[in-house]
N, C-alpha and C positions, 0 to 999 in steps of 0.2 A: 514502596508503592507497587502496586501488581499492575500487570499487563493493562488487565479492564480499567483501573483507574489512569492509567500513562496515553490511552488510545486520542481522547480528546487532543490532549496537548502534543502528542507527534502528531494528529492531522493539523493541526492550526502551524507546530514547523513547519509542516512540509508547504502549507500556503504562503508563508512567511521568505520559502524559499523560492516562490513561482511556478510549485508544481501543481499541476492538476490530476485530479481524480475522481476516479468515477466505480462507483459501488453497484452491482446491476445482483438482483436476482430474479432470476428464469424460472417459475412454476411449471411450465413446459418440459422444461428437462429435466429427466427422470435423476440422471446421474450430475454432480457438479451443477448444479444451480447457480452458484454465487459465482463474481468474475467483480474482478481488482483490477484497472489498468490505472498506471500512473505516470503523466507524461511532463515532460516541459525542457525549456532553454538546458537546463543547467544539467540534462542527459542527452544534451548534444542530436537532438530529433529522433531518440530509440523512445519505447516506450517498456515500461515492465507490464504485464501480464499475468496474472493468476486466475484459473479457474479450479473451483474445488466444492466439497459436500457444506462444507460449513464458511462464515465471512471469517471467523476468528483464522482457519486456517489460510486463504488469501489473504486477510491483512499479514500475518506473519512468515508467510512467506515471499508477500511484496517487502516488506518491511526489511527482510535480510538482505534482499535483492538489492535495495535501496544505500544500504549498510555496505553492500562489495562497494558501490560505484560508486557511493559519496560518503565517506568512511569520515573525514572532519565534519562535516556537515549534519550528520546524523550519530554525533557521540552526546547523546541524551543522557547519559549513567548520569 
């Protein structure tokens, strides 16, 4: 299964795990439009952050970010 098809089902994990998230894009901003933040209990009150040109590139590299700090929780293979 490719990335496009796994995106659904890692956001419904990561609800499943009491995180929240929030997809913004900025027409306004010339550069990095798009912005990933993902927060909740189980990151201990940090949040992860992504701003970038495209969403595919902040989902995946919220996604990794996600992967350092909760490495059981997020082994989807």
């Amino acid at each position: 299964m490719g990335w496009d098809e796994r995106v659904p089902e890692l956001l419904a994990h990561l609800g499943d795990l009491g995180l929240v998230g929030l997809v913004k894009i900025d027409g306004e901003r010339e550069h990095k439009p798009w912005t990933v933040v993902i927060s909740g209990q189980c990151l201990n009150g940090a949040a992860i952050r992504c701003d970038g040109n495209t969403l595919d590139y902040c989902l995946r590299h919220a996604v990794a970010a996600l992967r350092e700090r909760l490495p059981d929780e997020l082994d989807l293979d």
